[in-house]
C-alpha positions, 0 to 999 in steps of 0.5 A, a space after each residue: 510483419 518484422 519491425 524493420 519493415 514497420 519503420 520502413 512503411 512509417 509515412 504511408 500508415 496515416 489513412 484510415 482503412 476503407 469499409 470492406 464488404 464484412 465491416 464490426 522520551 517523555 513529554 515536557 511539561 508545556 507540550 500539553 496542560 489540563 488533566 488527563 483524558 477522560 474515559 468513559 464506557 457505554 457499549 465499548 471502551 471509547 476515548 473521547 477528546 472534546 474540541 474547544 470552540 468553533 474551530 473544533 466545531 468546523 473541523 468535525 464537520 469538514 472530516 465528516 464530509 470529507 468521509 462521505 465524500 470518500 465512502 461515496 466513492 468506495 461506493 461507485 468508482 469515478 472514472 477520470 475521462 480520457 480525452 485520448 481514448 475519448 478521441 479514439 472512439 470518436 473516429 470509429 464509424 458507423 457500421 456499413 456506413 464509412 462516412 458516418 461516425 458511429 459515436 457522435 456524443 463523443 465527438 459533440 464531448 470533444 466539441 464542449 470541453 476545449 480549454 481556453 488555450 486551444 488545448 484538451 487535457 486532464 490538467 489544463 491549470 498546470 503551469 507546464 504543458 505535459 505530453 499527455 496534454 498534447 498528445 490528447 489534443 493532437 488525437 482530439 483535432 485529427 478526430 474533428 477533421 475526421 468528421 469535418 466538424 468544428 473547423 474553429 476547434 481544430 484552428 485553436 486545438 493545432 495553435 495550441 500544439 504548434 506552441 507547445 511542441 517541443 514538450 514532446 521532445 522533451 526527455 526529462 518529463 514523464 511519458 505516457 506509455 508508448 507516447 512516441 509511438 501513438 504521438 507519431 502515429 497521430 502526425 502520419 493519420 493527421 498528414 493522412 487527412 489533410 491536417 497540417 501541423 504549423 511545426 517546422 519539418 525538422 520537428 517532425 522528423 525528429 519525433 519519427 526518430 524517436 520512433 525508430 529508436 523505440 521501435 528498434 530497441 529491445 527494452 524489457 522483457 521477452 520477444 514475447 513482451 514486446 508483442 504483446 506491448 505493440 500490440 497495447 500501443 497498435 493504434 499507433 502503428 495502424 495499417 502498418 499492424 497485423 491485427 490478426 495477431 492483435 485479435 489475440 489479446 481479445 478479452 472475453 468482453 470484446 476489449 484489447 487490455 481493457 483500452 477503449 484506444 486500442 479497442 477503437 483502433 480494433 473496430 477501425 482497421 479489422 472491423 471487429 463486431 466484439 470490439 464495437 460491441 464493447 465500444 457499445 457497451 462503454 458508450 451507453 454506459 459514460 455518455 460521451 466521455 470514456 476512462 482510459 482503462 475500462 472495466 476497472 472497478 475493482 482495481 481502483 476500489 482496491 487501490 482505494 482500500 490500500 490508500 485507507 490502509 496505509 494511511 491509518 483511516 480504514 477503520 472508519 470505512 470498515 464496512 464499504 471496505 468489506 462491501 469491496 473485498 467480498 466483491 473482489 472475493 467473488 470475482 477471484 472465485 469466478 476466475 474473473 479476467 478483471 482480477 487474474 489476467 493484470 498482475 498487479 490487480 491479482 497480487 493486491 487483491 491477494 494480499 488484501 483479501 488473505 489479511 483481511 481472513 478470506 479463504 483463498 490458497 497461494 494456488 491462484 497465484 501460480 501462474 506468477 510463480 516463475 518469472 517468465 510471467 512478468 518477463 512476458 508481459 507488458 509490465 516486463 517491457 516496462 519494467 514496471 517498479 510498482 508491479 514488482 513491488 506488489 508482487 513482493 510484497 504479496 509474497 510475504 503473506 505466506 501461511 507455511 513455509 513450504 508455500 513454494 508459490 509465494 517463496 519464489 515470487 518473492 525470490 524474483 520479484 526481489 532479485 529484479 528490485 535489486 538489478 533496479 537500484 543497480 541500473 540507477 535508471 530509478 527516480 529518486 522517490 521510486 529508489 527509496 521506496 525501493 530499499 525501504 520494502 527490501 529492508 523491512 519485511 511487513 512483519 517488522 514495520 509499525 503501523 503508526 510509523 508507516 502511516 506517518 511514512 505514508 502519508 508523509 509521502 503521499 502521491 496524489 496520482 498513485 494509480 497507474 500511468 496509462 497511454 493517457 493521463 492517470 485512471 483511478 479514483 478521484 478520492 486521494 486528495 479526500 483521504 489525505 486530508 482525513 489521514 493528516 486531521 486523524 493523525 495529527 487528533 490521535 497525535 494529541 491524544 497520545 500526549 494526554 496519555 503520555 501526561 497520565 502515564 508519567 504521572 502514574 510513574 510518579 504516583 507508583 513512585 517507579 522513578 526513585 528506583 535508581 537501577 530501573 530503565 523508566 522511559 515513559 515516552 519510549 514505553 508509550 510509544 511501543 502502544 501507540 504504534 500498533 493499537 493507534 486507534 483514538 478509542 482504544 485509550 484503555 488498552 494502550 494505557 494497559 499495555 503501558 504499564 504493563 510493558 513498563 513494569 516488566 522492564 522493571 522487573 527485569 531490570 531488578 532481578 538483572 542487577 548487580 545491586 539486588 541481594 538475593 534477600 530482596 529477590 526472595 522477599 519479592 517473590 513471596 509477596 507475588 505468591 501471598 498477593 492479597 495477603 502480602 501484609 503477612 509477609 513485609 518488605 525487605 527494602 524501599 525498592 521492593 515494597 515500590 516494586 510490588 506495589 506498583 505491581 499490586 495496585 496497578 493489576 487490581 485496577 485494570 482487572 477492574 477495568 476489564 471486569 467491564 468487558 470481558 467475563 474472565 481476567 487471566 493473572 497478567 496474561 495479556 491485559 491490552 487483550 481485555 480492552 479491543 471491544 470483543 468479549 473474551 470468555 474463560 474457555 476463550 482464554 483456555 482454548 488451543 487458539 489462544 495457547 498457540 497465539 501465547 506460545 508462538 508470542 512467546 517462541 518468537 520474543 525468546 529467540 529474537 532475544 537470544 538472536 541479539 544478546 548472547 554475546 552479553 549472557 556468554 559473557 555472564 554465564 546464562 543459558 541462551 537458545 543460541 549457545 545451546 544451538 550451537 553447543 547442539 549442532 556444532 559441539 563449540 562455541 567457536 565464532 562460526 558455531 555461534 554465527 550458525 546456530 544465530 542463523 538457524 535461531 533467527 529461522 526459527 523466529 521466522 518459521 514461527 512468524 509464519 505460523 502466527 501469521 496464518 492463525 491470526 489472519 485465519 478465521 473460525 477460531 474462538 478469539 476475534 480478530 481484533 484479539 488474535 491483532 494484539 498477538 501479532 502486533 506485539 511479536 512484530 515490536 519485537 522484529 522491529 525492534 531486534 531488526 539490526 543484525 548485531 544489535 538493538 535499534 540505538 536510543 537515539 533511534 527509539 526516541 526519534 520513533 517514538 518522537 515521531 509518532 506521539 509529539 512531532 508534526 507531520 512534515 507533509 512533501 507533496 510530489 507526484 508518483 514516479 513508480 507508475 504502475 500499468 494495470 492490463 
């Protein structure tokens, strides 16, 4: 049946179907007062900051039910009711017997929860009626006159929408998806039963204007997507629908898209005995009410999963979280449709399930390897923000650079973004999550700061827009306030940290050297960012002082100002060590240079005596503090090698990638000069511009490789080890990020200041990158 002659027969689809015969910088000084944090150690390195009075008190016991709450939760999915879908079951009757409805708890759900107003609807308390609002109350009122039951319901549900009418023509608030289509539908089945709406007529043809325009206007996508969304949004068009053709899209549990709506409409007008067996099913299992999109247990439980991620907790929920993965692991294994026939449930599970160590190939993701895939679906009739964002997001977790799959799912997925900004048909909050994911590839961002981003743009209702209201979970707003509480706990921490860090500057006597760079609130931050979590005060501490001296060593044998004399003297003290008073010091900057060194190295190979049975000379202090013990073999393992040489590899060519012009200029050897002087035979402009481009894929290729060794299990170092590895080398994208040149101080000290001593500035608003999950 052509669309034409859908829209020429739109008055006479509003009758239910007759029964057939076969019917179924540095911190000031008064930021923070008291001593430095205390440390101390049982089983493990913790931090501990000890709450003051009865506020401290009451807030531990508000996070810990907060917790509980949301652990419970990723236990079970609670399911939002539909009061759409709802309605629809509603109206399905009993088999052989047309009169008789064949759910009569949902109807008698319907009858008990009527709001005040006369309305049904997800969000009654809202100062603004919505079109979700009125869309479920119109299908709540035709499913009670369909059944002659409730004649005061119905008076109260149809003053309600005489009212608030005009939210539907309304262009400005966000749709339900195909909300013209199925609202329409509901005025012709209305008409069809006797119902008639206390709305001017002019009103009413207005609404089946919109529709003709939805109905003729291409949208996104293929010929292909275009059936496949009618037949999504089929109890709209009703009689009018071939449903044979809509019986193509049955899953193999009876469903259409996993919509308890579409699925009822099935039931009603092709009497199908799989629909009704899901119907069945759903019915036993919720009682009266039903969600708007069932199964979706694993959907909302990983996007539960990524909410924690993102925002900086998942550490607390480490073992539902693995409880979860495993699940959705089995269900990738089984090819189960729940996980592989929705795109964005199949890339998130994906991403998630690769970085969290489990054995899965790019190979699964293949039937998204050509962007026909999104083109045909009902996700490319919407051209749906969210899904291309998932899948773009899921294209960078790639474990070799031949992975065409995920090579060219980034390449669409990408391009399709991009004629997105183009259009400016994106909201404003959707445009800049946009550019954001497009600037900064995943291994360039710090997980401190995107928390903060996150959190800072929270969305309460970032699960997708459906036909009706929102499915998810009911947990957003719990972990919010964890994520904000967290963030704001570990913000004082990190202030203590930063108290003892420039004390320790003072006490090494670093800040009298006149040619070093000693910016303890900038060096902090670099272990804040990455290592966040409150009881990993050790290894920060470590790295802070790690990363602090080394800026000062850098900085003394770079300057202008160092003789040779003090170069020699300085090396001869390293290598004497313990002996180094045989030897003396040349100058006041050297004897503060090596001390500072000295003692600090004696005292966090103490400290990680504590923890680990074997300290290699400098290599890595921080690794010493994550929890894990680190043997001597650990150390002298392949793995451990190729995580320290890809570290390295990857820092050395970003460097070369951002300072060669300064070490031309001084007449130092530089990977992108010996590129160029290799491939082109010059140091021309272009030459050097070209050999920067083959060292920047280097770097890239290199990441790559790091990235499989650290999200890969089986190897002798634990994954909280082989985590400081690829933190580190993502400091060092995030950092050497800009094409021509280092983040300015102005840049670093705004980061820095965001993470450790600037509150949160919270802006609430609600998604505008819905996603649709089939």
């Amino acid at each position: 049946m052509t669309w034409t002659m859908l829209l020429s027969s739109s008055c006479s689809m509003g009758q239910f179907p007759r029964a057939s015969a076969h019917s179924h910088g540095m911190v000031s000084r008064h930021f923070r007062k008291g001593p430095p944090p205390k440390v101390t150690r049982a089983t493990g390195v913790e931090k501990r900051i000890e709450f003051e009075g009865n506020v401290g008190s009451l807030q531990v016991m508000h996070n810990k039910e907060l917790e509980a709450n949301i652990r419970k939760k990723l236990q079970g999915v609670e399911l939002s009711p539909s009061l759409y879908d709802t309605a629809w079951v509603a109206m399905v009757s009993e088999r052989g017997s047309p009169q008789a409805p064949c759910y009569p708890q949902c109807i008698e759900w319907i009858l008990q929860n009527q709001h005040d107003d006369g309305s049904w609807g997800i969000n009654p308390s809202s100062s603004s009626v919505d079109k979700d609002i009125l869309l479920s109350t119109l299908a709540c009122v035709v499913a009670l006159k369909r059944w002659n039951v409730g004649p005061y319901h119905i008076k109260r549900g149809l003053n309600f929408i005489g009212r608030n009418f005009s939210a539907a023509m309304d262009v400005k608030t966000i749709a339900p998806v195909g909300f013209i289509i199925t609202f329409s539908g509901l005025i012709s089945l209305a008409a069809g039963i006797g119902l008639r709406l206390p709305v001017m007529q002019i009103y009413i043809d207005e609404i089946f204007h919109l529709r003709k325009i939805e109905l003729e206007r291409d949208g996104g996508g293929t010929v292909s997507a275009r059936k496949a969304f009618m037949a999504y949004v089929s109890e709209g068009l009703g009689s009018l629908q071939d449903w044979d053709e809509v019986m193509e899209y049955q899953r193999k549990n009876g469903s259409l898209f996993n919509s308890p709506s579409t699925t009822a409409a099935a039931a009603i007008y092709s009497f199908n005995d799989k629909a009704l067996n899901y119907l069945d099913s759903l019915t036993n299992k919720f009682g009266g009410p039903v969600p708007a999109m069932y199964p979706q247990n694993i959907y909302s439980q990983l996007c539960t999963v990524d909410a924690l991620e993102r925002t900086g907790i998942s550490r607390i929920f480490m073992g539902e979280i693995r409880d979860i993965l495993d699940t959705t692991y089995r269900c990738w294994l089984h090819n189960e449709e729940e996980v592989m026939l929705d795109i964005p449930t199949c890339a998130m599970a994906f991403r998630l399930l690769r970085t969290h160590g489990y054995d899965i190939t790019s190979d699964e993701m293949a039937h998204f390897c050509e962007q026909s895939s999104f083109d045909d679906s009902i996700h490319g009739y919407l051209d749906d923000t969210k899904t291309l964002l998932e899948l773009y997001k899921t294209s960078q977790i790639r474990f070799s650079g031949e992975d065409l799959i995920l090579e060219n799912i980034g390449n669409w997925s990408a391009k399709q973004l991009k004629q997105q900004l183009l259009s400016n048909k994106l909201s404003t909050s959707a445009r800049s999550e946009v550019e954001y994911v497009l600037k900064f590839p995943l291994h360039s961002t710090l997980d401190r700061l995107e928390h903060r981003r996150n959190i800072e743009q929270f969305k309460f209702k970032d699960s997708q827009v459906l036909k009706s209201g929102y499915c998810g979970s009911h947990s957003n707003k719990e972990i919010l306030a964890l994520a904000i509480d967290d963030f704001h706990s570990s913000q004082s921490v990190y202030q203590q940290e930063l108290q003892y860090f420039e004390s320790w500057v003072r006490q090494c006597r670093l800040d009298e050297l006149k040619f070093a760079r000693v910016m303890p609130l900038i060096v902090h931050f670099i272990s804040t960012a990455t290592m966040f979590a409150p009881e990993l005060a050790d290894a920060r501490m470590a790295l802070s002082q790690t990363s602090l001296l080394v800026t000062v060593y850098d900085d003394f044998f770079d300057c202008p100002e160092t003789s040779r004399e003090e170069k020699e003297n300085y090396i001869a003290l390293v290598e004497k060590w313990d002996n180094h008073a045989e030897i003396g010091f040349c100058s006041k900057d050297v004897e503060i240079m090596f001390y500072a060194v000295y003692n600090t190295y004696k005292q966090i190979g103490e400290k990680a005596a504590l923890v680990s049975a074997a300290f290699g000379a400098f290599v890595c202090p921080p690794v010493y503090f994550l929890g894990p013990k680190l043997s001597e073999e650990d150390v002298k393992s392949e793995e451990y090698t190729q995580l320290l040489k890809l570290t390295n590899v990857i820092g050395r060519l970003l460097n070369d990638s951002q300072t060669y012009r300064k070490e031309i200029l001084a007449g130092k050897v530089n990977g992108v000069l010996l590129r160029a002087l290799t491939d082109g035979g010059d140091t021309s402009p272009e030459s050097i511009e070209a050999a920067k481009k083959v060292v920047k894929c280097f770097a890239e290729s290199s990441m790559v490789e790091m990235r499989k060794l650290v999200f890969s299990e089986g190897g002798p170092i634990p994954r909280p080890c082989k985590n400081r590895f690829w933190e580190m080398c993502k400091i060092v994208f995030y950092f050497y990020r800009e094409d021509d040149a280092y983040l300015t101080p102005k840049e670093m000290m705004s980061s820095a200041r965001a993470v450790i001593l600037d509150p949160l500035q919270l802006t609430h608003s609600p998604s505008c990158l819905g996603t649709l999950s089939l």
